[in-house]
N, C-alpha and C positions, 0 to 999 in steps of 0.2 A: 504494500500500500504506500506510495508516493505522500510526501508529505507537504508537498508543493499544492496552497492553493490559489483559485483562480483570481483573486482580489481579498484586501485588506477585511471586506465586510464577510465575505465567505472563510476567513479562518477565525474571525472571534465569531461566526454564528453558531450560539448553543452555547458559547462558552460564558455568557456573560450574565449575571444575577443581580438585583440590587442587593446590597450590603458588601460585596466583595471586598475583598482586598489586592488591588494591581499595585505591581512591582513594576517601572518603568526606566528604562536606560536612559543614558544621557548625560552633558553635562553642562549646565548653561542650552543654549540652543543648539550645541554640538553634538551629534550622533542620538539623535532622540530618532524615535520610531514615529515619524508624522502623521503616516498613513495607517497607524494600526490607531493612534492615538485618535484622528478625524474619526475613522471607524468606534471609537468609542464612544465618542462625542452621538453618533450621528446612532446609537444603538438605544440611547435613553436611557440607560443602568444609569441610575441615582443612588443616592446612600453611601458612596462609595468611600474603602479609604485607598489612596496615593502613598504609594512608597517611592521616592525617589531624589536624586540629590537635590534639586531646586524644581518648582512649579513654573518654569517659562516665563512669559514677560504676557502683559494683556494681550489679546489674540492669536498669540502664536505658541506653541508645545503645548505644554500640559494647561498653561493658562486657557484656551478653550474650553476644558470641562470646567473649570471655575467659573469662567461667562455662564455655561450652562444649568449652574449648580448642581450638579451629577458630583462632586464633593462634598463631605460630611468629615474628614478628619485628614489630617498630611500628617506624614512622617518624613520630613527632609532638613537638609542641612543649613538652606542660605533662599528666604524667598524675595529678597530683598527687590528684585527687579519686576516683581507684579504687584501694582496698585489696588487693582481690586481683591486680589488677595488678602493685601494688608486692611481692607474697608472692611470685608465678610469677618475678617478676624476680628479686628476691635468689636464689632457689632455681636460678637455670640454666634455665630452662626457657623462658623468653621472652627471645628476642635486641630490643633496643632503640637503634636510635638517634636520641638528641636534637639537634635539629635549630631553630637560633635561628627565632621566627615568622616573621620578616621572610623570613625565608632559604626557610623552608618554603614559604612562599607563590611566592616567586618560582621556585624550584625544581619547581613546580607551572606555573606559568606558562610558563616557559622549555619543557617540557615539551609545552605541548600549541602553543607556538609552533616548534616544529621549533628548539630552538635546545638543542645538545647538555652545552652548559655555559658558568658567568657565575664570573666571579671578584667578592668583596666584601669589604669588610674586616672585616664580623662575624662573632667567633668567629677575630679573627688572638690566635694567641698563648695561647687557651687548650686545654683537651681538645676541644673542636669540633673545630679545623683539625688535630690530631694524625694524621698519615700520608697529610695532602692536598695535594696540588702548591700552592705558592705564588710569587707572581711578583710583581716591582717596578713600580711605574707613578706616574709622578712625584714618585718617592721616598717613596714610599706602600707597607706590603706589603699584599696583597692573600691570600686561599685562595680556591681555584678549588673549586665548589661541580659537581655533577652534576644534571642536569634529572633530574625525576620526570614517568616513563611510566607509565600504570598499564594492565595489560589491563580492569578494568572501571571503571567509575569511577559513585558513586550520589550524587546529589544533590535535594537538596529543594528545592523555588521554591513560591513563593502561585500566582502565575498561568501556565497555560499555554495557546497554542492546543495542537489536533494537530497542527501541522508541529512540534512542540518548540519551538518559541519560550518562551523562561523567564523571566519578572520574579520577580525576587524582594524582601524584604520585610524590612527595619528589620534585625538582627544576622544574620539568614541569607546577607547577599551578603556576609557575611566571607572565607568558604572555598569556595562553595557554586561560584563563576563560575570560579575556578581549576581547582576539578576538574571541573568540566563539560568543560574545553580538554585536559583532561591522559589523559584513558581513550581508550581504544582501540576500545571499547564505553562507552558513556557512557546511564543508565538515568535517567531524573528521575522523582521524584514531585512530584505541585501538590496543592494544594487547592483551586484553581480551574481548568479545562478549559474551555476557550470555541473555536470555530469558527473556521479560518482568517479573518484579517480581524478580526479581533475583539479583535486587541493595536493600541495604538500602539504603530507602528515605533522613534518615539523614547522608550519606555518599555523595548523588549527589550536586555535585558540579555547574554544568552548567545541566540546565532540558533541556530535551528531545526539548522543543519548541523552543530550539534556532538552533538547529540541523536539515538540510535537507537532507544532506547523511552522510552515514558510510562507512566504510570500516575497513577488517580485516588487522592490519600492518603488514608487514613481519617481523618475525624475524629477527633482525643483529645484530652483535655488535655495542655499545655504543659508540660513539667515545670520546676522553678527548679533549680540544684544548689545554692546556699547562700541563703536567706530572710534574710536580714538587716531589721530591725526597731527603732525605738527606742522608749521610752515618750512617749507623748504627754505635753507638758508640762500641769502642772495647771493647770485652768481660774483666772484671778484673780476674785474678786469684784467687780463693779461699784463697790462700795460702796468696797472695799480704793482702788481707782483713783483714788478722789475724794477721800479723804483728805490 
């Protein structure tokens, strides 16, 4: 059975509930799954909770499901760059926990490693660790942190065969290889699909068996979330130079 499907709505169909928990790659607006993400947007699952390192910017990534209110709780690291986010929050309306990157990531990790929780010392001592078991270990305090299970989990990669095999591509293997280990159902998009046999082994990053559906991405433009810019310095004179 081929795990390649025909479009982004045809591999989360059936897969999706209100109240779920999605796992979503990404990092900033770098290597996010757009097209699995619109397919969510456009399924109507509400309730939902968001695992992922930032919620996108107003309109674009994951910020769409928050336009649509199909959000009920985030778990990421930095929302800084979506407004409305920050509005439903101050307002009661979106539950939020922040959650240190490092910790995120591993919490993720832990997660699709069968391992049910990791004690760390980031976030001993501030609102982080507030109302979380902590333990001594070489005279070190430590907060014991909970793995992150997700039932679905979507992630982007450049290259895939169809067994799911995922390479992925410059800021996209930030978040992208965690949650691929951490869903329960696990979806990827590529932008490249190629035939069993047709990855190097020592290039795949996340194997095939973490992988239940594919899909082809659409082509888009890349979005930036902040362009940063300087003035080119002014040309000197040749002449100025020789003086």
């Amino acid at each position: 059975m081929t795990k390649l499907q025909a479009s982004a709505a045809d591999a989360l169909r059936d897969a999706l509930q209100d109240g779920m928990t999605l796992a979503v790659g990404g990092f900033g607006l770098s290597g996010i799954p757009a097209d699995l993400i619109e397919a969510v947007r456009d399924s109507g699952a509400k309730d939902l909770t968001v695992v992922s390192n930032n919620m996108g910017v107003d309109g674009k990534g994951l910020g769409v499901l928050i336009e649509a209110g199909q959000v009920r709780k985030v778990i990421a690291s930095y929302v800084g760059e979506n407004k409305l986010f920050a509005e439903q929050y101050i307002a009661g309306r979106l539950e939020v926990d922040f959650t240190p990157q490092g910790t995120l990531a591993e919490r993720l990790r832990a997660g699709g490693a069968g391992i049910p929780a990791f004690y760390t010392k980031t976030g001993v001592g501030t609102l982080v660790a507030e109302g979380k078991p902590h333990e001594v270990f070489d005279g070190e305090t430590y907060v014991r942190e909970r793995a992150i299970t997700a039932d679905v989990a979507l992630v982007h990669a450049h290259t895939a065969d169809t067994d799911g095999n995922l390479i992925y591509r410059y800021t996209a293997r930030n978040f992208n290889p965690v949650v691929a280990t951490a869903g329960r159902l696990t979806i990827a998009e590529a932008e490249v699909i190629v035939e069993p046999g047709g990855l190097d082994p020592n290039h795949v990053v996340t194997p095939g068996v973490f992988v239940q559906r594919l899909v082809q991405a659409t082509a888009r433009t890349k979005d930036i979330e902040q362009r940063t810019v300087r003035q080119r310095p002014v040309a000197v004179e040749t002449e100025a130079l020789s003086v």
